[in-house]
C-alpha positions in Angstrom: -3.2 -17.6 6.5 -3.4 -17.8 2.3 -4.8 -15.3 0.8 -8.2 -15.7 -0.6 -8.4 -15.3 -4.2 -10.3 -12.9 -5.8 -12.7 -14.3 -8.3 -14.6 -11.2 -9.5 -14.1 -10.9 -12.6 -14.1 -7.5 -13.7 -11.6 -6.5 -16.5 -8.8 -4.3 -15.0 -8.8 -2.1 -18.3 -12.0 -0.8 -16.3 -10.9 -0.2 -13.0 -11.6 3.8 -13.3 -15.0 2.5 -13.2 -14.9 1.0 -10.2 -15.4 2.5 -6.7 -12.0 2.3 -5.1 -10.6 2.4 -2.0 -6.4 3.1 -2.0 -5.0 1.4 1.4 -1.4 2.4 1.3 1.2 2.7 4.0 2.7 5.8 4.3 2.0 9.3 2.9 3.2 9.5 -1.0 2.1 5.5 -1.8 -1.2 6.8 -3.0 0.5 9.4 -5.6 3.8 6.5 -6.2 1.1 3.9 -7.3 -2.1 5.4 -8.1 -2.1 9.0 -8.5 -3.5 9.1 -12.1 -5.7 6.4 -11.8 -7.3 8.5 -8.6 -7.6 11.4 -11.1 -9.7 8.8 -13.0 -11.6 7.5 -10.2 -15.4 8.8 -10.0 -15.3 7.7 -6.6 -12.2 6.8 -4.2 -11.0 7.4 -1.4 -7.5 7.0 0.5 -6.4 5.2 3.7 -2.6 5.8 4.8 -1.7 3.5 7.7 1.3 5.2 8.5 2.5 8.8 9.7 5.3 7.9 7.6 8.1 8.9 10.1 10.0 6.3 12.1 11.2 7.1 15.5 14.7 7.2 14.9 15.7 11.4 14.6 15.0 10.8 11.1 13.6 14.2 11.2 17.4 16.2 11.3 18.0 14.2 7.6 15.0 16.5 6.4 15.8 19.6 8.1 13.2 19.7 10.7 13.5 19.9 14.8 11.4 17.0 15.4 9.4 14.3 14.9 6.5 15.9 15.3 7.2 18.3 13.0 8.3 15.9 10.2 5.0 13.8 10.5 2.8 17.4 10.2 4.9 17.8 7.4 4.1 14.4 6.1 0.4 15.2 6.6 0.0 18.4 5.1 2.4 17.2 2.5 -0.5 14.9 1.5 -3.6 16.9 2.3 -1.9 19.0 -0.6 -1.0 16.5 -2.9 -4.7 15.0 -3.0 -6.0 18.2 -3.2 -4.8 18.6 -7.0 -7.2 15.3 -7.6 -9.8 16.7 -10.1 -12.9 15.1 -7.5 -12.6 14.8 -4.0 -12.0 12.2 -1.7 -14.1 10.3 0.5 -12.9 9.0 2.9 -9.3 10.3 3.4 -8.0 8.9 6.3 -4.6 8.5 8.4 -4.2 6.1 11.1 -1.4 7.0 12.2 1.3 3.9 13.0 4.4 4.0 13.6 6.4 3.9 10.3 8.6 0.6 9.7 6.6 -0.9 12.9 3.1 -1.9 11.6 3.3 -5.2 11.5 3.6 -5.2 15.7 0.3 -3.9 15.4 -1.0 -6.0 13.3 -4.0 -7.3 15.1 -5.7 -4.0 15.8 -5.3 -2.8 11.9 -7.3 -5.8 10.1 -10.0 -5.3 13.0 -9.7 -1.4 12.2 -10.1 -2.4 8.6 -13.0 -4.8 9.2 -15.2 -1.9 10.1 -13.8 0.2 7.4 -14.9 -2.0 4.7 -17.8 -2.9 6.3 -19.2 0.1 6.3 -17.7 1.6 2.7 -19.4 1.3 -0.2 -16.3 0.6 -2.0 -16.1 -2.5 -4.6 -12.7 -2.7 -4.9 -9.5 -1.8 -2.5 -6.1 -0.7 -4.0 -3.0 -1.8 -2.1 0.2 -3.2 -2.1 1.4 -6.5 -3.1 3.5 -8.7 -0.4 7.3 -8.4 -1.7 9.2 -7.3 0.3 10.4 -3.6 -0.7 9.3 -2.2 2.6 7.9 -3.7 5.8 5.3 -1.7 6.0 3.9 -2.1 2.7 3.7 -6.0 3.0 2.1 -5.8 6.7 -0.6 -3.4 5.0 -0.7 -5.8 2.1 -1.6 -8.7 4.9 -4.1 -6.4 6.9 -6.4 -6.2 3.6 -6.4 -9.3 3.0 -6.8 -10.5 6.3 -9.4 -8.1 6.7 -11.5 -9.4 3.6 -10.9 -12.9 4.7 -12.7 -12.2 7.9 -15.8 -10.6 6.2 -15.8 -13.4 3.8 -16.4 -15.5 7.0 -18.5 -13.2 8.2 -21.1 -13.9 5.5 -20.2 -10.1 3.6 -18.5 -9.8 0.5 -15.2 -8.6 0.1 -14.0 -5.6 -2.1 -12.0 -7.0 -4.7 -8.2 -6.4 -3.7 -6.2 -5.1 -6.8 -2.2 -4.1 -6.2 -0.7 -1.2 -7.0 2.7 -1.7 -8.5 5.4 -0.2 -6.1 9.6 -1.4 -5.5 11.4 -4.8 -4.6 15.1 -6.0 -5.0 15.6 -8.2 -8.2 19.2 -9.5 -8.7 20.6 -6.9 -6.6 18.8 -4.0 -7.9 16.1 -2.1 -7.1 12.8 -2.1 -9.9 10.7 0.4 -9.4 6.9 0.5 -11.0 6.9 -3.5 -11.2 5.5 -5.9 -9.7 7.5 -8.8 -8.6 6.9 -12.1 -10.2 3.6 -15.0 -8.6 2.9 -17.7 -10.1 -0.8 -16.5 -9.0 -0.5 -13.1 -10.3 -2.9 -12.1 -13.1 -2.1 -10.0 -16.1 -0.7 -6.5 -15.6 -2.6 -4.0 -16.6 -0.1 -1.1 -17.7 -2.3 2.2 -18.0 -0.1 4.8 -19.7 -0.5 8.2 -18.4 -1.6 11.1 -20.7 0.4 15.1 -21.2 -2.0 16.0 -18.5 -2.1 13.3 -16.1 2.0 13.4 -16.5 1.5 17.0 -15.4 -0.8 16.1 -12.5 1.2 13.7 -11.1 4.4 15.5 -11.4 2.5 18.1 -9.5 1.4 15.6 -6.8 4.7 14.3 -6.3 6.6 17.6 -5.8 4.1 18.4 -2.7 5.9 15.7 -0.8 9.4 17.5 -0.4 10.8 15.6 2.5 10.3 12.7 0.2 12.1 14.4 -2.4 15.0 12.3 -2.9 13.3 8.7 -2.5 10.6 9.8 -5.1 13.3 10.2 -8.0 13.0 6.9 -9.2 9.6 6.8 -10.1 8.1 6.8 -13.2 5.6 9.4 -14.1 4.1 8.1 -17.5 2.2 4.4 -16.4 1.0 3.1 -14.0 0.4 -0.8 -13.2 -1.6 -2.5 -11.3 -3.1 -6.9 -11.2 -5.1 -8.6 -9.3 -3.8 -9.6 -6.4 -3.0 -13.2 -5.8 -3.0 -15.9 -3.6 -0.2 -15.5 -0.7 1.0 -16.9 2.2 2.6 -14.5 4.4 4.2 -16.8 6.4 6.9 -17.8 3.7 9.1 -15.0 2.4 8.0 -13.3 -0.2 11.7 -14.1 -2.4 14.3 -16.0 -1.7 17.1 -13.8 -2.0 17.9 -10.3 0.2 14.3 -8.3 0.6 14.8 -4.7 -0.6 14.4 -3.6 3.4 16.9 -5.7 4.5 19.4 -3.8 2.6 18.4 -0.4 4.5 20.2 -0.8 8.3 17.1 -0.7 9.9 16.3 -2.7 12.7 13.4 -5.3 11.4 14.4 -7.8 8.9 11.8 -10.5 6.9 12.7 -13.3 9.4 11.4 -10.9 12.7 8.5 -9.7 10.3 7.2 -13.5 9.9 7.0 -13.5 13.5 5.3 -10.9 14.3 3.1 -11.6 11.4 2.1 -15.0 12.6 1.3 -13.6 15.9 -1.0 -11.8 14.4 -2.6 -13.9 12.4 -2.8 -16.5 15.7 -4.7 -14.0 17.2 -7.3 -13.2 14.5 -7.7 -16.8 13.8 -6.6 -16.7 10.0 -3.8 -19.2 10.7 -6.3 -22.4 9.8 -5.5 -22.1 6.0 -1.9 -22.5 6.3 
């Protein structure tokens, strides 16, 4: 499958106008790439895929018993974090995959997301761009547009999909709050947070104490976000080391292709490639 374009045409110096829907991956994206602009928002709401805790006794690194206890964590870690926002949220939603294993369930998240943007009334959808700074992100990243691409052929119109900006490896190093470079990409829209949106988010961040650590290098005083472009998810998303690939863990970019285009067999969106 390649991504459809978006061709709406909307300035991105106006997304606050828009009616937004934030798809992100685990508990925390939301804040990391669009936790001012939600404070912006008139009307949003918040999908998290994710749980955000990987079956591997992760939990003991974070002081808790469990697993179970580390993804209530997770959760109310959020609930509390969103409830800072200025408006609420509608709808705010957690699916609850497994964390650094959604791409093995591929097929049933772009038909869970079919219905979901069938029946929003959102005109736009904030996610992740495909890049490879975490497995996760990019297989949420390919169930929205996967998902549009089938309401497009369904005769409905797609929300336009607009990317958050989030992490990727670049010579070796990690860059956080950038997007990595697409030939497709449009213009980055940088939206530079004010004294009190600085505060907010600060605020929104420290509810997510498990995440502590991994939240350090973020900045708190822009945002950026473009519209997303064209990709094929069956190519690698860089040439060099993907930033996931540099964790231990046990998927890598080549056994994420896979399991991608098994996917996308199976929802049909393979005739594009």
């Amino acid at each position: 499958m390649r991504s459809v374009p978006d061709v709406r045409t909307f300035p991105l110096s106006e997304l606050a106008h828009q009616s937004a829907l934030v798809v992100s991956a685990h508990p925390d994206d939301e804040v990391i790439g669009a936790g001012a602009m939600l404070s912006r928002l008139e009307t949003a709401g918040v999908i998290t895929v994710t749980g955000g805790v990987p079956g591997n006794g992760r939990s003991a690194r974070v002081g808790l018993s469990s697993n179970w206890r580390y993804v209530r964590a997770r959760r109310r870690e959020a609930e509390a974090a969103l409830s800072l926002l200025p408006r609420p949220l509608n709808p705010v939603t957690n699916l609850g995959l497994p964390d650094q294993r959604v791409v093995f369930h591929l097929s049933r998240l772009v038909r869970q997301m079919v219905r979901l943007f069938r029946v929003g009334s959102f005109s736009t959808i904030i996610t992740h761009a495909y890049e490879g700074g975490d497995p996760d992100h990019d297989a949420t990243a390919l169930a929205v547009h996967g998902a549009c691409q089938l309401l497009e052929r369904q005769g409905v119109t797609a929300p336009s999909i607009v990317e958050m900006a989030g992490y990727h490896m670049s010579d070796g190093q990690m860059v956080y709050g950038e997007f990595m470079p697409h030939p497709d990409a449009g213009p980055v829209e940088r939206f530079q947070l004010g004294p009190g949106e600085i505060v907010l988010k600060r605020a929104m961040l420290d509810c997510h104490q498990t995440q502590a650590a991994a939240l350090a290098g973020f900045a708190l005083t822009r945002e950026a976000f473009r519209r997303a472009p064209s990709y094929n998810f069956l190519l690698p998303p860089s040439p060099h080391t993907l930033a996931y690939e540099t964790y231990g863990w046990e998927i890598n970019g080549q056994i994420w292709r896979r399991a991608a285009a098994r996917a996308m067999h199976a929802l049909d969106l393979l005739d594009d490639t």
